[in-house]
N, C-alpha and C positions, 0 to 999 in steps of 0.2 A: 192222250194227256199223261196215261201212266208210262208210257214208253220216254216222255218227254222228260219228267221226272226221274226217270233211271239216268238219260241221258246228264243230265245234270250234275247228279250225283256220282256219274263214274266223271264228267270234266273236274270236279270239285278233288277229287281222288289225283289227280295229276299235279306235279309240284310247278306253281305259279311260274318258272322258267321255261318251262315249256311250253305253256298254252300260252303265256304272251312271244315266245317264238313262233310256233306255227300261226300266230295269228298276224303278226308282222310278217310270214312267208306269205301265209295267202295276198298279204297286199299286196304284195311283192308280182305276186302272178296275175294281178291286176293291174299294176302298172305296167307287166309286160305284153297283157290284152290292151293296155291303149295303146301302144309303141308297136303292137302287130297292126289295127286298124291305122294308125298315122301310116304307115308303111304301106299301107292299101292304098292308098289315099294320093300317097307321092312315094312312088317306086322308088330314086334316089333318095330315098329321104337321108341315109347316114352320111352319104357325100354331101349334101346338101347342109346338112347341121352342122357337119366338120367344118366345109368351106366358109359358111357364114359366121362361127366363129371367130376365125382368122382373117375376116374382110375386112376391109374398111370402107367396102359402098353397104351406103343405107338407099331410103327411100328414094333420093333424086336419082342417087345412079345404080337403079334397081337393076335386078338378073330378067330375063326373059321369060314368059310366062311358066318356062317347060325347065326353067330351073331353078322355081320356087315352091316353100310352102303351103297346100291350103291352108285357108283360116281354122277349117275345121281339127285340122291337124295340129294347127299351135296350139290350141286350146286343149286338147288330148295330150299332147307334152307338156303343160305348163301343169295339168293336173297331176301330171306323173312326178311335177317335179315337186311338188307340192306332198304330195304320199311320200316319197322319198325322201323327202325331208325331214316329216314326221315316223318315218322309220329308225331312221340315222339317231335323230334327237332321241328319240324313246329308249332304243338300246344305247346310245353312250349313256343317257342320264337313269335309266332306268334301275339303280342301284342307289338314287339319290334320296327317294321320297314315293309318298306311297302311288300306285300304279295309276290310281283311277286322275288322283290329282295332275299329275304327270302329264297323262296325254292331253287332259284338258288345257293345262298352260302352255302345254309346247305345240296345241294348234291354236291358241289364240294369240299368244307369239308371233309365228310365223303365219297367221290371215294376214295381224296388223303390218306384218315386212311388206308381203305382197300387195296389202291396201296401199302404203306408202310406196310404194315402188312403181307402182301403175297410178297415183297420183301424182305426185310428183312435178313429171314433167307437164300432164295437163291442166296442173295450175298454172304454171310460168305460160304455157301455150296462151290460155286463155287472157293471162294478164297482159301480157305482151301482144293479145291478136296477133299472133305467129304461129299459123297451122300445121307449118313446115318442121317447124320444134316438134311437134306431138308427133305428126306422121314417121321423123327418123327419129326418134326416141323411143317410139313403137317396134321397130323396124330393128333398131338395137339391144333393147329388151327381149324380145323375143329372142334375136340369136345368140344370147349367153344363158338365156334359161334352157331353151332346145338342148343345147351342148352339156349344159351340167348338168338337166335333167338329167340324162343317160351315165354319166358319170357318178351322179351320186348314188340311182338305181343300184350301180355296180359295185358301191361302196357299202350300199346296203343289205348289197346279198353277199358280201365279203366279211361284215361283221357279224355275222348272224350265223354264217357256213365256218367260221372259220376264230372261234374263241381265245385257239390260243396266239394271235396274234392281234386280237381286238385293239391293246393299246395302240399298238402302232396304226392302226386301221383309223381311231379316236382321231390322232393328231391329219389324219390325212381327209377324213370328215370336215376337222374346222378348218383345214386351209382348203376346201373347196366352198362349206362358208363363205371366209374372209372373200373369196374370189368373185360372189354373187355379188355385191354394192363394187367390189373394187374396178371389177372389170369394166363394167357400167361408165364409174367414172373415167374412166382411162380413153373409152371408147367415144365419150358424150364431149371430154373434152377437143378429142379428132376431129369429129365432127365441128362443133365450135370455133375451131380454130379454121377449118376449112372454109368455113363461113363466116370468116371475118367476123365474129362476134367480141366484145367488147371484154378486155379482160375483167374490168369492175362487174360484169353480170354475172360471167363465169363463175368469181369468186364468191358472189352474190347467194347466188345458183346453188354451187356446192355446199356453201355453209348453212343455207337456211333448209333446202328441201333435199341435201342428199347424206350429209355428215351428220346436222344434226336430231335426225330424226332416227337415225342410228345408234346413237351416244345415248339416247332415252332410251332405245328397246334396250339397250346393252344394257345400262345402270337399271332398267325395273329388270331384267333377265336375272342379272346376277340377287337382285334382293330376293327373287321368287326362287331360286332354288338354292 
């Protein structure tokens, strides 16, 4: 206990820029212990993240067992993407307000993106009894989260390693951001359109469960910090 207490006391000694650094590095080495285990998991996995990226088959016109994802492995990138998010956000805004508050909002922030983002389409599924929606919606989400999980990873350890180009690193954080709902939509409407879906739903679609639940996080983001 008293060794505990020195410890303490020499972290307390250390100026608050550095021990919120190495502790967003440590995460850092955590999200590249699950991105080593996904890669256990699915040997190709960087071809494979790359390629589905840039695909345009989802679910009906799936890859072959041996050049796909485990599930297990989406889940270990979706959380890396998730740590990496709240990396990214912490040290851009981390100069904002005080630290404890910080991390707090900027994970319940980004839970509620992720909440709406994996709901979303399985309301429309369910409303519409259309199983098909939810399975290539799944299928789509996952491959621009895989892709930018490791991208923003890299943005992470670029702002952190690398201060005096932070600003420019800032600007290149939110437009990978902006690219998590955009891309989504971009990809969801392919989809859609492939499948003769009706353009009134589409529009439907985007403005009630992809835009405007966006426009809310955005307008409380901006009042919280």
């Amino acid at each position: 206990m008293y060794q505990l207490f020195n410890l303490f006391q020499v972290i307390q000694l250390y100026p608050r820029e550095n021990v919120l650094k190495n502790t967003l590095l440590v995460l850092i080495m955590v999200c590249l212990g699950f991105i080593g285990l996904s890669r256990l998991m699915s040997p190709n996995l960087f071809k494979i993240v790359f390629r589905d990226f840039w695909s345009s088959k989802f679910y009906n016109e799936s890859f072959s067992n041996s050049e796909i994802i485990s599930p297990a492995a989406h889940v270990l990138l979706s959380l890396n993407l998730f740590i990496s998010l709240n990396i990214c956000m912490i040290a851009v805004l981390q100069d904002s307000i005080e630290l404890e508050r910080l991390a707090s909002r900027v994970f319940l922030m980004l839970f509620f993106f992720f909440l709406i983002q994996q709901a979303s389409f399985r309301l429309s599924s369910f409303f519409l009894q259309n199983p098909g929606l939810r399975k290539n919606m799944s299928v789509i989400t996952h491959q621009i989260w895989n892709f930018l999980g490791l991208v923003i990873l890299l943005l992470a350890l670029f702002i952190l390693l690398n201060e005096q180009h932070s600003q420019i690193i800032k600007y290149i954080i939110y437009f990978a951001l902006f690219l998590l709902p955009f891309t989504r939509i971009v990809k969801g409407l392919i989809y859609a359109k492939s499948n003769n879906y009706d353009w009134l739903y589409i529009i439907l679609y985007l403005c009630t469960l992809e835009i405007l639940p966006l426009v809310v996080l955005g307008k409380i983001f901006r009042e919280l910090f």
